[in-house]
C-alpha positions as CSV (number, residue, x, y, z in Angstrom):
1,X,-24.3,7.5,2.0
2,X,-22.3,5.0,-0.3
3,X,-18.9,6.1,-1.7
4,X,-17.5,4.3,-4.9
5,X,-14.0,5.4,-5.7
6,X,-13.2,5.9,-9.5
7,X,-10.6,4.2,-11.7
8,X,-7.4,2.9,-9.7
9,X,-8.8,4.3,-6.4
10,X,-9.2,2.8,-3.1
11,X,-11.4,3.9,0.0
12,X,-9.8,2.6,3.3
13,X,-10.4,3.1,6.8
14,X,-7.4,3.7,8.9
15,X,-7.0,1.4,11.6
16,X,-6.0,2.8,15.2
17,X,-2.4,2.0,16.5
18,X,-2.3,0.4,20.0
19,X,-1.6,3.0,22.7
20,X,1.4,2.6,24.6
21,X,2.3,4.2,27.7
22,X,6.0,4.6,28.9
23,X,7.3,6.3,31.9
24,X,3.8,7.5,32.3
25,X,4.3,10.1,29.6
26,X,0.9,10.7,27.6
27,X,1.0,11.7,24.1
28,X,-1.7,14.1,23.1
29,X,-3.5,12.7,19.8
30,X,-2.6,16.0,17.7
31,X,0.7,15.0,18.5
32,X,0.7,11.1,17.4
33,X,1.8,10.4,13.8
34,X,-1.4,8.9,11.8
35,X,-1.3,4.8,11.4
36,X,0.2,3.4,8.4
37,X,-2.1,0.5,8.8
38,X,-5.9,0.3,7.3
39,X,-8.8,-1.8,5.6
40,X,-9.7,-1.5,2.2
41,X,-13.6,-0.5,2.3
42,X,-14.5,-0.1,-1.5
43,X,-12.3,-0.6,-4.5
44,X,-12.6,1.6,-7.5
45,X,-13.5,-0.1,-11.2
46,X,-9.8,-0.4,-11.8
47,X,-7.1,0.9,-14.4
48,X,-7.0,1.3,-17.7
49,X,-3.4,0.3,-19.5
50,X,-2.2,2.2,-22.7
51,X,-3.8,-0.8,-24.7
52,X,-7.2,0.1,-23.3
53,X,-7.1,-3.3,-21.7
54,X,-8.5,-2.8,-17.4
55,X,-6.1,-4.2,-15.0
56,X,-8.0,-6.1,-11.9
57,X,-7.0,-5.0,-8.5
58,X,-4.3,-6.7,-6.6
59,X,-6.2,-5.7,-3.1
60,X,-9.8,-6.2,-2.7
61,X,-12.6,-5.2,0.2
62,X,-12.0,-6.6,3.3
63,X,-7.6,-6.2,3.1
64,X,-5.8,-5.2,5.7
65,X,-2.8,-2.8,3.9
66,X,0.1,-1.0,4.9
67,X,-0.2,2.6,3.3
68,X,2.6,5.7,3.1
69,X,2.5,8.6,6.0
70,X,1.5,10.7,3.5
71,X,-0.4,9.3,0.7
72,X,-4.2,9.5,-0.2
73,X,-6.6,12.5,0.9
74,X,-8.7,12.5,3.9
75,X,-12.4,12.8,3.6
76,X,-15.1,12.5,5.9
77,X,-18.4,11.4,5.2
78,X,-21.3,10.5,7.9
79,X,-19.1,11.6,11.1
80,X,-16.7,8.6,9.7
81,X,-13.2,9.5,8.2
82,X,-11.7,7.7,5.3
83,X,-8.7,8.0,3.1
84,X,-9.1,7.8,-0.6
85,X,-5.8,6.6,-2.4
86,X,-4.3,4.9,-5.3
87,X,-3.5,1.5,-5.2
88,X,-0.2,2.3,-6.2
89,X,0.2,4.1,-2.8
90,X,-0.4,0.5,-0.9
91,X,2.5,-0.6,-0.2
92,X,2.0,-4.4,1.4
93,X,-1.2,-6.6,2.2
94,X,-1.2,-8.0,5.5
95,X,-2.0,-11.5,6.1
C-alpha cells in the first residue's frame, strides 16, 4: 500500500539510535526515548499561502531530518511504522 501525505505533510521513517551499553546496564526499549532522527519517505503536494500561491518544499524524499520528541502522529501500515508530520515540525536537514 502507497501513502501520499496531503498539503504541508510529510511521511518519514524514524531512523534507530545506536545502542549503547554502559556499566552493563540494559535499557528495556519501552523505556528508550523515540529517535529524533528520520528519512523523509513521501512529501505531500505542498502549502498553500494566503495569496493562493503553493510554496515548494524545503525537504524532499530521500532527507535525512531532525524532528521534535513529540511532533507528527504515528501510523502503521504493512507491519512498517511511520510518522506523518508537518514540515514545519522538521527542525534541521542533515547533510
Amino acid at each position: 500500500m502507497k501513502i501520499k501525505p496531503l498539503g504541508d505533510r510529510l511521511l518519514v521513517r524514524r531512523l534507530e539510535a545506536k545502542e549503547e551499553k554502559k556499566g552493563g546496564i540494559i535499557i528495556p526499549d519501552t523505556a528508550k526515548e523515540k529517535p529524533m532522527e528520520a528519512e523523509v519517505v513521501e512529501v505531500g503536494t505542498g502549502k498553500i499561502d494566503d495569496s493562493g500561491k503553493k510554496v515548494p518544499f524545503e525537504v524532499k524524499k530521500g532527507d535525512r531530518i531532525l524532528i521534535g520528541k513529540y511532533s507528527g502522529t504515528d501510523v502503521v501500515v504493512d507491519d512498517k511504522e511511520y510518522l506523518i508530520l508537518r514540515e514545519e515540525d522538521v527542525l534541521a536537514i542533515l547533510k
